[in-house]
C-alpha positions as a Markdown table, in Angstrom:
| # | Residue | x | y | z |
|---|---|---|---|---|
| 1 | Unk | -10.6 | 11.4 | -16.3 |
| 2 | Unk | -7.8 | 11.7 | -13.8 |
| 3 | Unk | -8.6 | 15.3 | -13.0 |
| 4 | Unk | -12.0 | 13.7 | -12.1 |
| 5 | Unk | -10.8 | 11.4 | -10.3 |
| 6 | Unk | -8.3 | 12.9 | -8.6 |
| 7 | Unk | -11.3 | 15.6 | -7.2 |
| 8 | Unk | -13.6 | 12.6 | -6.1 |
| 9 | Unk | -11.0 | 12.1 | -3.5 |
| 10 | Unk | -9.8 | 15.6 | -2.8 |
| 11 | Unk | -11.8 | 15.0 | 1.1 |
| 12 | Unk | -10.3 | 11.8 | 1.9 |
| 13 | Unk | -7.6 | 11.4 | 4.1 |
| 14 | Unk | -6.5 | 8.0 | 4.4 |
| 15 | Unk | -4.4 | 6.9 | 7.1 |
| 16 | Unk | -0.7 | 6.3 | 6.4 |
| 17 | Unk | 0.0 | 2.7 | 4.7 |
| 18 | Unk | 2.9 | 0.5 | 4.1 |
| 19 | Unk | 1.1 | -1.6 | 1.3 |
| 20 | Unk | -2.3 | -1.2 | -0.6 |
| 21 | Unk | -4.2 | -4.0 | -2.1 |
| 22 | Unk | -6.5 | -4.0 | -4.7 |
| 23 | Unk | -9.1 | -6.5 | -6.0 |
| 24 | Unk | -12.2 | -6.2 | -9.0 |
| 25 | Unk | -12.1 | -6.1 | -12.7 |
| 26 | Unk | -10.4 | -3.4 | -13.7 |
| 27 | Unk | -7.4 | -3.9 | -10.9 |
| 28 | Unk | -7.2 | -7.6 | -12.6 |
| 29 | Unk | -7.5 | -5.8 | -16.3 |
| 30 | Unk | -4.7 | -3.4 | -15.8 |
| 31 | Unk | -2.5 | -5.8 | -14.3 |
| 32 | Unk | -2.6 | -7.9 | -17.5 |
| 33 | Unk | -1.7 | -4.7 | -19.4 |
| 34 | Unk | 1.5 | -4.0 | -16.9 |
| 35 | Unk | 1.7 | -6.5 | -14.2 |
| 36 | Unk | 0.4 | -7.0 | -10.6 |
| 37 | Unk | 2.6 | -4.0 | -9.0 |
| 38 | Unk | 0.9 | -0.7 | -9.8 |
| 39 | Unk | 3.3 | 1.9 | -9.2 |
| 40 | Unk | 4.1 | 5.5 | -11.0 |
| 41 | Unk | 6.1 | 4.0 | -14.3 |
| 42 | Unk | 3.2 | 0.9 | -14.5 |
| 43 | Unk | 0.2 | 3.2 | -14.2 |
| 44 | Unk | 1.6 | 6.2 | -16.6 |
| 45 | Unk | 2.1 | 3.1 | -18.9 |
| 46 | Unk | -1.1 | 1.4 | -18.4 |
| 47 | Unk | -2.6 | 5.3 | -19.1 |
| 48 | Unk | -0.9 | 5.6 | -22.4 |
| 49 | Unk | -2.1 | 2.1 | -23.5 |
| 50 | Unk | -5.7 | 2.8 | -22.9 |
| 51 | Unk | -5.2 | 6.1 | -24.1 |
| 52 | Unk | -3.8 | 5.0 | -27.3 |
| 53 | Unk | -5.0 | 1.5 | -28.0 |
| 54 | Unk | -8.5 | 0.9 | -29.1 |
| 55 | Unk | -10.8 | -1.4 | -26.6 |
| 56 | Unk | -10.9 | -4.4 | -29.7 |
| 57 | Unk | -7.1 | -4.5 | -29.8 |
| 58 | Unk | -7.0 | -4.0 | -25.7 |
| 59 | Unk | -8.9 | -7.0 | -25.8 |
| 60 | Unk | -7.4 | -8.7 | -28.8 |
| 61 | Unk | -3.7 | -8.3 | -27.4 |
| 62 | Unk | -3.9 | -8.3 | -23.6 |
| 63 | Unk | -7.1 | -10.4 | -23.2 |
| 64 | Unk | -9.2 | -8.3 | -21.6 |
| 65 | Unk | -13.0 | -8.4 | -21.9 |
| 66 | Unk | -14.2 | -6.5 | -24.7 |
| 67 | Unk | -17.0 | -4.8 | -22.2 |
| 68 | Unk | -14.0 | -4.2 | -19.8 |
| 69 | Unk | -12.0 | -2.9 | -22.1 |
| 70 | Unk | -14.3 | 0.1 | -23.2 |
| 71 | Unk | -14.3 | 1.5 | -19.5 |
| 72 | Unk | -10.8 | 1.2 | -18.4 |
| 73 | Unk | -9.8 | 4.6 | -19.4 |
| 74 | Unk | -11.9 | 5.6 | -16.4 |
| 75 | Unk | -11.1 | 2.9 | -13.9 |
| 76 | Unk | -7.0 | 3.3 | -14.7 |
| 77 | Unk | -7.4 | 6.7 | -14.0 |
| 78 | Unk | -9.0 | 6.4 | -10.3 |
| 79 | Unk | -6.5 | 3.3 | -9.7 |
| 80 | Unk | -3.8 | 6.3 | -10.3 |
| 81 | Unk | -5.9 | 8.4 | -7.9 |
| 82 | Unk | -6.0 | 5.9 | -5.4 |
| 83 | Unk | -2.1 | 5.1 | -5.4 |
| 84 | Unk | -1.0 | 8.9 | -5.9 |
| 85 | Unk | -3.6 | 9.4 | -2.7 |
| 86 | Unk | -1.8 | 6.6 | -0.5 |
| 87 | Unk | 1.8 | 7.3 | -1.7 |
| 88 | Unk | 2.3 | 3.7 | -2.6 |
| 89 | Unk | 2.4 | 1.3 | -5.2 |
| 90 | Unk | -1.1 | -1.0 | -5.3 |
| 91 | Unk | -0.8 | -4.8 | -5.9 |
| 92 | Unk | -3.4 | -6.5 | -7.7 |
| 93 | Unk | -5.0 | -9.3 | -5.7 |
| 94 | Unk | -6.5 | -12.7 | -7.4 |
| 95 | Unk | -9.3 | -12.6 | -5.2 |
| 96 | Unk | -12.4 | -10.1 | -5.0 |
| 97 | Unk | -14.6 | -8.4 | -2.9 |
| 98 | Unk | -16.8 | -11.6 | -3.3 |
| 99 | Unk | -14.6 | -14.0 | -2.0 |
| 100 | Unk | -13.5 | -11.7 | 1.1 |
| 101 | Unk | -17.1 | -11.8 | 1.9 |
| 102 | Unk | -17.4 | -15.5 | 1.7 |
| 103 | Unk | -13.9 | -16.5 | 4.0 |
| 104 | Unk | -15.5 | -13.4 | 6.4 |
| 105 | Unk | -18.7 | -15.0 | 6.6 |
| 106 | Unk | -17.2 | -18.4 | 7.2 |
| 107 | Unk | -14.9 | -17.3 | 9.7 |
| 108 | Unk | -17.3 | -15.9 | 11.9 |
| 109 | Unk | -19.8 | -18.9 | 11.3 |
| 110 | Unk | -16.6 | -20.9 | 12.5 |
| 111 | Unk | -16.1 | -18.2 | 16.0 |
């Protein structure tokens, strides 16, 4: 999965950052499994959990949703992507895509 996902971003060249936030499910389902700083150590350990813990017990000891739980092999391994691509460690945000869109839409109702 992270060979994959690593090669789904082989073209993209991002522009430098100094800080990388991400938002969605899985970002909020891997940062109950090793907090809301997803660095090098906290991704290699959120890999070997959903590498060697069942989905049921993912859910049963981290509370993640059972439906979550069954796809966040893949979506740990394209967070790793993501931060290996931009060199720096991602935070997990408590808002989504959803809500940017609202307090966007508001803001330019409000211009």
């Amino acid at each position: 999965a992270i060979a994959k996902a690593r090669a789904a971003f082989e073209r993209v060249e991002p522009e430098r950052v100094e800080s990388a936030l991400c938002v969605g499910g899985t970002a909020r389902a891997t940062r109950r499994l090793v907090g809301p700083w997803l660095g090098d150590a906290e991704l290699k350990e959120a890999l070997r959990l959903v590498e060697t813990t069942s989905p049921r017990e993912l859910s049963k000891r981290f509370g993640v949703d059972r439906a979550r739980a069954e796809i966040l092999p893949a979506g740990v391994a394209i967070l790793a992507a993501v931060h290996e691509l931009l060199g720096v460690p991602l935070h997990v945000c408590s808002g989504g895509i959803r809500e940017g869109a609202v307090l966007a839409s508001l803001a330019e109702r409000a211009a």
